[in-house]
Each structure stands twice: as structure tokens, then as C-alpha cells.
N, C-alpha and C positions, 0 to 999 in steps of 0.2 A: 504493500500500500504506500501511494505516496502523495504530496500537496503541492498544486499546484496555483501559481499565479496564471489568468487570463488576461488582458487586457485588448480590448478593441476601440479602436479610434476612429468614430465616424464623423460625418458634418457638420452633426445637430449636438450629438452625447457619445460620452465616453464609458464606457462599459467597463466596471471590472469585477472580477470574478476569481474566487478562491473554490479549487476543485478539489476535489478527494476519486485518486485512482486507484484502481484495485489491483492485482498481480497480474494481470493479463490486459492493461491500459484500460478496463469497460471504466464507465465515470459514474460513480458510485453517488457521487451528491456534487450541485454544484450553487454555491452561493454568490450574489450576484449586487454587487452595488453601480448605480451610473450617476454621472456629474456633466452638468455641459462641455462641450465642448466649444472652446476657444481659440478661430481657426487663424488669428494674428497674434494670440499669444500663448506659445506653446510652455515659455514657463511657469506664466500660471497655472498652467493645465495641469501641467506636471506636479507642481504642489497639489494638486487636487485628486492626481493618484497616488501618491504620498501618501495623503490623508488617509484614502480609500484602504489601501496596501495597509498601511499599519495598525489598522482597528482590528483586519483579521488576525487570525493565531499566526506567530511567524516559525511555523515550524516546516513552511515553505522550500521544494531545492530547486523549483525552476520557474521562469517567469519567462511570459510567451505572447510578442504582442504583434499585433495584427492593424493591418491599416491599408489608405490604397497609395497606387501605381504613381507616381512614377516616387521609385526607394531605389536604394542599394544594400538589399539586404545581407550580401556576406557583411559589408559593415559596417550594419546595423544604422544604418541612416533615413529619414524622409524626408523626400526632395519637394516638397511643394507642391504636394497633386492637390487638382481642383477646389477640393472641398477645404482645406488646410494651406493656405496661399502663405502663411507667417510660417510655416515650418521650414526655413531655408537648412538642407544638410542638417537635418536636427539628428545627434548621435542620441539617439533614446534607448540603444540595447547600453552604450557607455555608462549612461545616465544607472541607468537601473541595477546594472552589475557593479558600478561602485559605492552602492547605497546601502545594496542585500546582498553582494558577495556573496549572489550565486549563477548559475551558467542563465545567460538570456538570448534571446532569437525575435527577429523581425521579421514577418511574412506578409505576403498580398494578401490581401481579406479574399479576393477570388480564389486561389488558390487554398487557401485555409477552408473554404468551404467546402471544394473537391473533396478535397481528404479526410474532412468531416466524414461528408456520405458516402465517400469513399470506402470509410473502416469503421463506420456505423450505421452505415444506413444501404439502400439500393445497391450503391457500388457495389459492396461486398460480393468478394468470389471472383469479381470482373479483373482481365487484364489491362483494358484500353476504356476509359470510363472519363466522361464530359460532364461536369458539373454547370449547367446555364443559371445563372442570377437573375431574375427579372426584379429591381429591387426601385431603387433610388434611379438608378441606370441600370446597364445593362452589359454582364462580361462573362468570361468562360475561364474554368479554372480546368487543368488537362493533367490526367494521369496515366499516361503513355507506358506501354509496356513494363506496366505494375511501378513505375516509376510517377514523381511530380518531374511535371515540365512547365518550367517557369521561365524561359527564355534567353537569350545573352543579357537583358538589362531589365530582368524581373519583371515585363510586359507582354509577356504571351498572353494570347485568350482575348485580346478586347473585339472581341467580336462587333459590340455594341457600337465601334465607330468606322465599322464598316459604310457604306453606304448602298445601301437597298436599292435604291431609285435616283437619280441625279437630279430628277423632278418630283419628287416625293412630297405631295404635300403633308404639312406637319411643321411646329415648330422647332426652331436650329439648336440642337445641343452640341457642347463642345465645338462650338464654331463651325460645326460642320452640317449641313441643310442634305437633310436625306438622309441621312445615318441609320442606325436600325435603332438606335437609342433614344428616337426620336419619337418613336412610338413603340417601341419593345421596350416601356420601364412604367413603372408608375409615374415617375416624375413626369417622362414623356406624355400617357396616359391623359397625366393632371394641365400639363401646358395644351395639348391639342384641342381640349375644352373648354381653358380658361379662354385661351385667345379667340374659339371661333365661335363661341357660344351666343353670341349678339347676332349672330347669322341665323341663329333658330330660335327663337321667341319664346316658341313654344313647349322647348325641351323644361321636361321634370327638373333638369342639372341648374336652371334657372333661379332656383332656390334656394342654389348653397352660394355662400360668400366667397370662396376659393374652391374650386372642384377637388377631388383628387382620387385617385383613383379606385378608391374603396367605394365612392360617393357612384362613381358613370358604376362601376357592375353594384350596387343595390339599384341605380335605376334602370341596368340592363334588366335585369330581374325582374322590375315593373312593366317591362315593354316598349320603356322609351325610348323612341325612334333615332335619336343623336345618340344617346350612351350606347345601343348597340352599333350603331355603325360605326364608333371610337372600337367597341373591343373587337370588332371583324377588321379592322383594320391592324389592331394592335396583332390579335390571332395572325392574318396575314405574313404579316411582317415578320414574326417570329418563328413562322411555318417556313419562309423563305431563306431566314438564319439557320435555323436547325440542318434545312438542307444541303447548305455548305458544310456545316460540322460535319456531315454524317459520308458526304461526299470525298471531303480532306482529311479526314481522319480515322472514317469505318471505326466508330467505338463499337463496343460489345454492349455497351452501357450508356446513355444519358438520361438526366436528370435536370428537372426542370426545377427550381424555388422560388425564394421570394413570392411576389402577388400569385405567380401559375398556382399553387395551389390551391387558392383561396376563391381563386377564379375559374378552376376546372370544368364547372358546368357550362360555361362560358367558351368557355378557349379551345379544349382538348381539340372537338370533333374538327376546328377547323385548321387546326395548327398539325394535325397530323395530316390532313387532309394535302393541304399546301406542299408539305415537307415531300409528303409521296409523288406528289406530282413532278416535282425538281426534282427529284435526287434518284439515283441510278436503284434499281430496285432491289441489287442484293444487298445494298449498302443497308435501307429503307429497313429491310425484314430482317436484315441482319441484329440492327439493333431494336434491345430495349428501351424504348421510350415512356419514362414513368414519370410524375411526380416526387418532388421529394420526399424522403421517409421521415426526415429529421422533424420537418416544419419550422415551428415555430424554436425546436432546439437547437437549430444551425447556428445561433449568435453566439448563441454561449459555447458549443462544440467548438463551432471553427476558433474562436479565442484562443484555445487550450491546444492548437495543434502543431505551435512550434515545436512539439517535444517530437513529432514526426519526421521534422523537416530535412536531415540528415541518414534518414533509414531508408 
């Protein structure tokens, strides 16, 4: 049995988490505090996982944190990705190892999630195994010949800024108009709404003060005419991403999170639908196409899997 530190570093809040593993890594109990996140000032932040960190028991031997793209995780740094624009080269494995003096690791949150459901969830058993985030945005975490592939500059997988359509309508994430992130995310989801919803009057979504995407499928669910054709579009889009995964890479296994689950009734029939149409058919039948297993415990999992990272 052993304890560990989690920490994940998102846009909004800062997660952390003290875990209890059993002899065979299954996660026995995991405790869970979160503090905002402060995306210009990373040393506050960090006093504020301090804090967190130290109210647990510190019988602690590893600590394992998780954040996005663009890092240099051998050493242990965050480069300034979107959501955290104040984190210039911020050395936070440095930070953390000369505080608790004991071994630390930096990973992609995409990737930390692969390996999540990788070795708890769906994946399991799989040698070639796609974990898709439909989340905030939208990326792909890759575990290639029982291996994590994580890229020459820790950036594999961004699927999400691909570009679908060159004329895509949808509004522009990551400066890029047509992406698949555009409408393959919630956030995408919540913008496609916000901006065009003065075009339909009479959409139910009319209602809410900021859409998002929880908001368009309970009104897909009621019938309304704009929210569904937001999630046939999002379905679309994502049935057209998959089909490249499944085309470049022939997994044995993919797995879809974030909103997919949530929105399954919704999405499934036509994101598979799409995917088959595009992609070569032994690729298609080849693979698994599921739902994630984890759900809602992918935050906390993925946190906890820098202890993977080197295996």
C-alpha cells in the first residue's frame, strides 16, 4: 500500500488529491480538495497547493501532476499553454521535490487520461488504445503498442486542432476557424450557441444567460430545433475525427469522455454513423468504440498517473 499526491491544473480550479494504493496500483480511496486556479499567477497558486498538500497526512512518497500542452515534461516545466498564459517555464516538478523530498513527474492531462482508462477502465487488455476528451476542448491521448506516446515535444494527440472543414461554420478556437474543437468540445458546443442564437428566436436555449453545453442537450432532449442541430453537428464532427484516429492509427480500442458520455443518447448513433462512413472498414470493425468507463472518475485517476509515466 502506498500514498499518493495528485494534482491537476486546469483553467478554472486546481484539483488536489491525496490517494491510497493498494499492492497491485487498484486506488483504494481517493480524497480530493480544489482551489482556483490562477492563470497569471502561478505562485500564488502554488501557495495554495501548499496549503492543500499539507493539511493531508504527509506520509506521502510520490507526487504527480498533471496539466496541458505545451510542457517539457522530462523537466518538469509549463510552458504557457492557453489556459495558464502566466506560467512562463514554470519548474513545478523543482518546486514540489524541494519542499517534500520526494520523487515528482509532470504529464499532459490528455495523456494522463489515456492511461487512466487505459489500466482502469475500457482500455484494459488493449494493445493500441485512443483515449478522445471531448471536454473544455478537445485532444487524444495515445497508447501505442502497450506503450504512452506522447510525442518529441509532449504534443501528440491534438486532434482537436485539426481542421474538419476550411469553411466550417462554427466559432474560431485557438485561432484556428474550422478546427474540430470548434465544435467537438463543450466549450465549442457553448460558443456555437452563444454567438448564433439571435438567428433563432425561437430556440428553448433562448433562456439561458450563457449557453453551455449541458444547457443545448437538456434542450436537445426537449426537441428543440437549434440544440439539436448544435449536437448533429457536434456528432458530425466528431464522427469525422474518430475516422482519422481509427484510419492512422487502427487502435484495438477507443474511448470517448468528457460530455460523450453524458450525451450518449444524443451522439452515439451518429458519430458512429459518420466514423463508418470515412474510414476504411476493417479499421471501423476492427475497433472498439465505447464510452468511457471511468466517467466522472477520470479527474481524479488521471491526476494520480504520473506514477505510470516511466513503465
Amino acid at each position: 500500500m502506498r500514498h499518493i499526491i495528485g494534482i491537476s491544473i486546469g483553467g478554472t480550479k486546481t484539483a488536489i488529491c491525496y490517494a491510497t494504493l493498494g499492492d497491485n496500483n487498484e486506488v483504494l480511496e481517493v480524497v480530493k480538495k480544489q482551489t482556483p486556479t490562477l492563470p497569471f499567477d502561478p505562485d500564488t497558486n502554488m501557495k495554495n497547493i501548499y496549503k492543500a498538500i499539507d493539511e493531508y497526512p504527509q506520509d506521502f512518497d510520490f507526487i504527480s501532476v498533471i496539466a496541458g500542452s505545451p510542457m517539457d515534461a522530462d523537466n518538469g516545466l509549463i510552458l504557457a499553454p492557453s489556459n495558464l498564459r502566466g506560467w512562463h517555464d514554470y519548474p513545478i516538478v523543482n518546486l514540489l521535490k524541494e519542499r517534500y523530498k520526494v520523487d515528482s513527474t509532470l504529464l499532459n492531462d490528455a495523456d494522463a487520461s489515456a492511461l487512466a482508462e487505459y489500466i482502469y477502465g475500457v482500455g484494459k487488455g488493449s494493445r493500441n488504445f485512443v483515449y478522445l476528451t471531448v471536454g473544455t476542448g478537445f485532444g487524444a491521448g495515445l497508447i501505442l503498442n502497450g506503450q504512452l506516446y506522447s510525442g518529441g515535444c509532449f504534443n501528440a494527440g491534438e486532434i482537436g486542432h485539426l481542421r474538419g472543414s476550411e469553411t466550417a461554420n462554427g466559432p474560431t478556437r485557438n485561432e484556428k476557424k474550422g478546427s474540430f474543437e470548434s465544435l467537438v468540445s463543450g466549450g465549442g458546443m457553448g460558443d456555437y450557441a452563444n454567438a448564433f442564437i439571435k438567428d433563432h428566436p425561437n430556440s428553448l436555449l433562448n433562456k439561458y444567460e450563457k449557453i453551455s453545453a449541458r444547457d443545448v442537450f437538456t434542450e436537445a432532449r426537449n426537441g428543440d430545433e437549434f440544440a439539436l442541430f448544435i449536437v448533429n453537428q457536434c456528432a458530425t464532427k466528431l464522427g469525422e475525427a474518430l475516422s482519422i484516429i481509427l484510419d492512422l492509427l487502427n487502435p484495438d480500442v477507443v474511448a470517448i469522455g468528457g460530455i460523450y458520455p453524458r450525451g450518449l443518447d444524443l451522439l452515439e448513433k451518429t458519430v458512429l454513423k459518420v466514423a463508418e462512413e470515412n474510414s476504411l472498414p476493417i479499421n471501423f470493425h476492427h475497433a472498439k468504440i465505447l464510452p468511457s468507463e471511468l466517467e466522472e472518475k477520470i479527474d481524479d485517476y488521471s491526476s494520480l498517473m504520473g506514477i505510470f509515466k516511466n513503465k
